[in-house]
N, C-alpha and C positions, 0 to 999 in steps of 0.2 A: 286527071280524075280528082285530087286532092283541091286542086283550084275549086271545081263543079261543086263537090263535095260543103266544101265550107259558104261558098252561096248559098246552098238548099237550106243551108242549118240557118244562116244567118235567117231567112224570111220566114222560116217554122219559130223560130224562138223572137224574133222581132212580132211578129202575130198574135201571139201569146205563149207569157213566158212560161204558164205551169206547162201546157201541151205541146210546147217546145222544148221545153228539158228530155220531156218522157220521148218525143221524135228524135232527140238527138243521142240519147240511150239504145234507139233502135238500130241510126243508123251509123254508127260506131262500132256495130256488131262483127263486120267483116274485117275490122283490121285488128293485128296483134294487141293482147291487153295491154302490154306498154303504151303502145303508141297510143290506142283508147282513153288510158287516164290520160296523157297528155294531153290529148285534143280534145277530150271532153271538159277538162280542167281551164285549159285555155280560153276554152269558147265558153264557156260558160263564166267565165270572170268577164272577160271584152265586154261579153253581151247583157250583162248584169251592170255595168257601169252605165253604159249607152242607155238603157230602161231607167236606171235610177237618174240619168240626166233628163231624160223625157218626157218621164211622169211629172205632171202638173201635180205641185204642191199644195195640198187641201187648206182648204179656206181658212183667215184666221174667224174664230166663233165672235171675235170682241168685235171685229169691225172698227169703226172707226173707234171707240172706247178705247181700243189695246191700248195696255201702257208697258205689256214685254217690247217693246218695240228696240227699248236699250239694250237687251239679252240678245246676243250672236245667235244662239243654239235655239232660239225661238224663230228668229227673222230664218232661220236656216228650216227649219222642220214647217212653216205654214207660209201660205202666201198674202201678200198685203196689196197685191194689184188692186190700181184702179181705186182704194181706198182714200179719203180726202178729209186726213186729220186736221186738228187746230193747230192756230201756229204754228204748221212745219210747210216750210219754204219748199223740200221736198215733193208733197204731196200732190196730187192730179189736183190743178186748177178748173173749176168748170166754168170762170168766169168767163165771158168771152173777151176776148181782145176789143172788140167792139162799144163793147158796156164803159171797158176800162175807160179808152179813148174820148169815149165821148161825156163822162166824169170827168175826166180831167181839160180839156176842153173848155165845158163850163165852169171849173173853179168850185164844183162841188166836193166837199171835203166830205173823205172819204169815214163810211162809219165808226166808229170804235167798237171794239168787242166789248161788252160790257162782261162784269163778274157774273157769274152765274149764282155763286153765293153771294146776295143780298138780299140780308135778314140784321136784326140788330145787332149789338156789339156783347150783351146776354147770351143771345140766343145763338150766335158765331161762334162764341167763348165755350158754350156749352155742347156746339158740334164736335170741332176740331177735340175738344180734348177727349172727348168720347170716342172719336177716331182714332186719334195719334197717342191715346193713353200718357200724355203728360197735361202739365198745366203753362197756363201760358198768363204773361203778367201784362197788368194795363197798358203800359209801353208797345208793347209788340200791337196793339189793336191800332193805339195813335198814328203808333208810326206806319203801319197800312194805311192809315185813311191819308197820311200825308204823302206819299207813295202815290196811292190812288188820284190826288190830284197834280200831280207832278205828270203823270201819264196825260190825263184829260189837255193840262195847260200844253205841252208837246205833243199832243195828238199820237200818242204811242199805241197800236193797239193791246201790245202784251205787256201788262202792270209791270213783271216779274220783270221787265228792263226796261223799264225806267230809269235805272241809276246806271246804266250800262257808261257814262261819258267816266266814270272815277273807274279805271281801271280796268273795263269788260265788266264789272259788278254784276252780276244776276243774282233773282232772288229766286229758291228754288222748297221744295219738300214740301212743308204747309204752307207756304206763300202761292205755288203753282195749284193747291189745291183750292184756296178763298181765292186764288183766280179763276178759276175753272180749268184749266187745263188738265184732271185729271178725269172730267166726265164720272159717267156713274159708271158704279161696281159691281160685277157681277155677283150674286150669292155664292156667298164660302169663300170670297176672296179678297176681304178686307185686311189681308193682313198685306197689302197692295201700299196700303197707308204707314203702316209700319215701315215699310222700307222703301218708303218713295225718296229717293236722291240721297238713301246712306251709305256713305263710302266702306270700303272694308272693314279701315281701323274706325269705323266709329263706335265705341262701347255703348251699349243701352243708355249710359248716363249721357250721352252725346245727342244731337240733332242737329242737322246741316243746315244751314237754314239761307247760304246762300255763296255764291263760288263767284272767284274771279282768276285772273291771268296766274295771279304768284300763291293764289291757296284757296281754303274755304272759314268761312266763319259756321262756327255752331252752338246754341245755347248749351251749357254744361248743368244737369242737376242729378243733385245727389238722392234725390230721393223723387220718386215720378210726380207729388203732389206739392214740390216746392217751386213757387215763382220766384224764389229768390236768386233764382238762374244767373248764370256769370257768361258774358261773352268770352269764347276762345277762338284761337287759332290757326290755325295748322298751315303748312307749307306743303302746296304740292309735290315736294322734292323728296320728300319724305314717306317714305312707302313702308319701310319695317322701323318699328318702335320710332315712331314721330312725336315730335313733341308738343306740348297743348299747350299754349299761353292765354296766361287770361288778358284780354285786348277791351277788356270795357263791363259795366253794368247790364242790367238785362238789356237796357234802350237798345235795339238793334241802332240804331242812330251814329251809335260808335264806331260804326263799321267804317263807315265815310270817315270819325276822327283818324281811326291808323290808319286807314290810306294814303291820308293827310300829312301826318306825319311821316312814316314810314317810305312810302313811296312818293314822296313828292307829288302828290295828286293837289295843288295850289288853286288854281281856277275852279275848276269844276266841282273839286270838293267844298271849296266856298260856296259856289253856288247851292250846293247842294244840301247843304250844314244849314244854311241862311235858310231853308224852305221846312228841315224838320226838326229844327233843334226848337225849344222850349223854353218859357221862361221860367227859372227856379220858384219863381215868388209872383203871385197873383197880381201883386202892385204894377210889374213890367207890363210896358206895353207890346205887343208883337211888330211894332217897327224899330226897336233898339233891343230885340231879343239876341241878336247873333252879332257879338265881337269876334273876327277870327281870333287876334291874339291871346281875347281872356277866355275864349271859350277853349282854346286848343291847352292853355295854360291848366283851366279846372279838368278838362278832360285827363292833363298827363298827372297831377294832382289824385284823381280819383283812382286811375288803374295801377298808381302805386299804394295807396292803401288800400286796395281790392286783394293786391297780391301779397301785404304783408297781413292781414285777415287771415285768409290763405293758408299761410305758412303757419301763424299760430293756432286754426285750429286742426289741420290737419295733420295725419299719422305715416309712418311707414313711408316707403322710399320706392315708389313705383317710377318706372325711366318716363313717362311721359309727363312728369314732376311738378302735378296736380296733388298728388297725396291721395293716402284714403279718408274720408270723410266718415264715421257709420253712427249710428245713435250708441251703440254696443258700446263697452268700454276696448279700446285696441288695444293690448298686450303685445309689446313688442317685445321679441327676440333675439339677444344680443348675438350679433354671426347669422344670423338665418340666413339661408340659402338664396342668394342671389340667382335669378333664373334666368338671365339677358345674356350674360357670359356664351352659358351651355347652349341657350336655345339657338345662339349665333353660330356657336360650332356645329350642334349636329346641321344646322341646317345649312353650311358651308360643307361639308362633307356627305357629298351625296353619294359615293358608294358606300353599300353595306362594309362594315368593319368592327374588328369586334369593340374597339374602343368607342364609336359611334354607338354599340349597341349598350356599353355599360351608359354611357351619359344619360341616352333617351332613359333605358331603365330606372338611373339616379331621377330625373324627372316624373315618371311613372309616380316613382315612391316617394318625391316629395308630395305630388297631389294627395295619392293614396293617403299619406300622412295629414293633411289637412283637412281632406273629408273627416276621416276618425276624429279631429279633435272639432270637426259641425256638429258631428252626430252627438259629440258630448256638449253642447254651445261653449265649445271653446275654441279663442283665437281666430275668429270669425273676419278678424281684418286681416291678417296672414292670408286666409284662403281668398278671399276678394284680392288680395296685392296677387295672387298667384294667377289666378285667370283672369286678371288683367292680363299682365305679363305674357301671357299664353297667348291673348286677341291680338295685344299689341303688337307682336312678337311678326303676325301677318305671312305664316310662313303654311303651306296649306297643311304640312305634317301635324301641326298641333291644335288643329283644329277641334279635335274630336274632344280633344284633352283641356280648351280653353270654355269650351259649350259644356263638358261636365263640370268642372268647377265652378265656372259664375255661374247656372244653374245652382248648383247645392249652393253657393253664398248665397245670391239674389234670395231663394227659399228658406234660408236660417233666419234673413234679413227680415224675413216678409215684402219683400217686394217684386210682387206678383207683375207687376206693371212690368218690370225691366226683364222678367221671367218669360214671358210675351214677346216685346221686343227680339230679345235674344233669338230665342227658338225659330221666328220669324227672319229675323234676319241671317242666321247661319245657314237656310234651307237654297241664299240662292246669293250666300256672303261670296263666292266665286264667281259668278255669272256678275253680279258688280262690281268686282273688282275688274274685268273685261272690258265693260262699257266703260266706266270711269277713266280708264286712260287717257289720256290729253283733253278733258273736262275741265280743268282749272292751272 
């Protein structure tokens, strides 16, 4: 009877699930109310997993546009069938095998994608910054157009690996986008741009601007309207409080020199140095522009007084040991409260305890305390060194607490730009830290 029983329910609630709840309410009615919640409990769990596996997952709205495509919790909630983005090897091919064949065949070479942004180097200049809310310096444009033929001359169709032979190198964030690869954007959701390819720990003053096997490089400025921007960084190995070196001049070009150096990248970084490097002085000519020796020589030359710069003008003792930069006068605090220590223990001690609860408190109150001295414009590099420390820190408990603070600094500062960023990127700074995983 029990056997018969649980058939009849399964095709009432496999049929439909409202009016198979209410039929299997009904026919429940003859056995004792223990055994009822049981069996009602039961079956209605089975049968609720089975539906949530069956039901066809509603359309993604972007189509091929999407760029949640990196978020878990997105690719989990819509479906992407059948969809046929750019550059992804993944995606439904509709070419046919036939077309292919007989292309190849005749030795016709195969299209390039071209950029979708082209327009002038004005009128580029003046998209992206109005998208990406920073500035970008003449450097960065050259060294795209030399990029761009480096693609053309190897027939690459995706710009943004081009330099792929020095190390896996990809160029990503505002490079994917004067590629095209981000397509257009839907209304209300340009803050798309904002956090295109930003790693967790990357602070507003940060921008990725391009990943390889051992890390990422990202332009550093202190302020959203400076192109006096510094190459840095970072090690992919480095997940909480990582460290930011500065690796070069704005020239993204330098990226190729620490490869070169650092990672023994010999060949191919030559080659590739030979095709974007520049000559200092107008007299040179472009067939004696790139000596490896002396160019690798002025390169290690430049990023050591880059870094002792650096050191003389900036303030304060932040562990990713960049410093604070501000226009404010910094006041420093002799003893201030180092916050790297505490935020390693509570976040090392993940049962509640009461010693856990004094610490985070002790933290509470040093924020608490730094705001009070914003609200008076006092000590305004203190509260910036502190939510740093907080983002840096990459630990999701202090989250709430690193977006209140640089908030209030960013806004003492006036810098609305990084204010932006910020609030943008903490809304989905989890779901990036997700995809980014084995990314560089």
């Amino acid at each position: 009877m029990l056997t018969e029983w649980i058939r009849l329910v399964q095709v009432q609630v496999a049929a439909n699930w409202k009016r198979g709840v209410n039929r299997l309410n009904w026919l429940c009615e003859p056995f004792e109310p223990v055994t009822r919640t049981i069996l009602t409990g039961s079956v209605v769990r089975r049968f609720a997993l089975r539906l949530q596996m069956a039901t066809p997952l509603p359309k993604c709205k972007f189509g091929a546009r999407c760029y949640r495509r990196k978020y878990k919790k997105h690719m989990e909630e819509y479906s992407h069938d059948g969809i046929v983005f750019p550059n992804d090897s993944n995606s439904v091919d509709n070419t046919s095998d036939q077309t292919k064949r007989g292309a190849a065949e005749n030795n016709e070479p195969q299209p390039l994608k071209r950029p979708k942004i082209d327009i002038s180097e004005g009128k580029l200049k003046e998209d992206i910054e109005a998208k990406f809310l920073v500035a970008f310096p003449s450097e960065f444009f050259r060294f795209w157009k030399d990029v761009q033929a480096i693609a053309n001359d190897n027939a690459v169709s995706d710009t943004c690996k081009a330099l792929i032979s020095a190390n896996n190198l990809r160029l990503v964030g505002v490079f994917d986008y004067m590629a095209g690869n981000i397509g257009e954007v839907a209304d209300g959701e340009a803050n798309v741009y904002l956090t295109k390819d930003r790693f967790p720990t990357d602070l507003p003053q940060m921008q990725t601007i391009a990943i390889y096997d051992g890390g990422r490089f990202a332009y550093w400025r202190d302020r959203p309207s400076e192109e006096e921007a510094l190459l840095v960084h970072m090690k992919s190995t480095d997940e909480h409080f990582p460290k930011v070196e500065i690796v070069g001049s704005r020239d993204p070009t330098h990226m190729i020199a620490f490869l070169k150096v650092c990672h023994a990248e010999q060949s191919s970084a030559d080659e590739l140095l030979a095709k974007l490097t520049h000559p200092e002085s107008a007299n040179e000519t472009n067939d004696t522009r790139y000596d490896p020796e002396g160019f690798i020589e002025k390169y290690n030359a430049k990023v050591k007084g880059l870094k002792e710069k650096r050191h003389e003008l900036a303030n304060g003792n932040p562990s990713h040991g960049l410093g604070i930069v501000i226009s404010d006068t910094y006041i420093y605090r002799p003893g201030y409260d180092e916050l790297k220590p505490m935020l390693e223990e509570i976040a090392m001690e993940k049962e509640p305890t009461l010693e856990r609860d004094l610490k985070m408190g002790f933290v509470v109150d040093a924020v608490d305390c730094a705001k009070e001295g914003l609200a008076h414009k006092m000590n305004i590099g203190i509260a910036l060194e502190y939510g740093q420390e907080l983002f840096m820190s990459n630990y999701a408990e202090f989250d709430a607490l690193a977006r209140s603070m640089l908030d209030a600094a960013y806004g003492a500062l006036k810098l609305d730009n990084f204010q932006q960023i910020l609030n943008a990127h903490m809304e989905v700074r989890r779901e990036a830290q997700h995809s980014h995983r084995g990314d560089n």
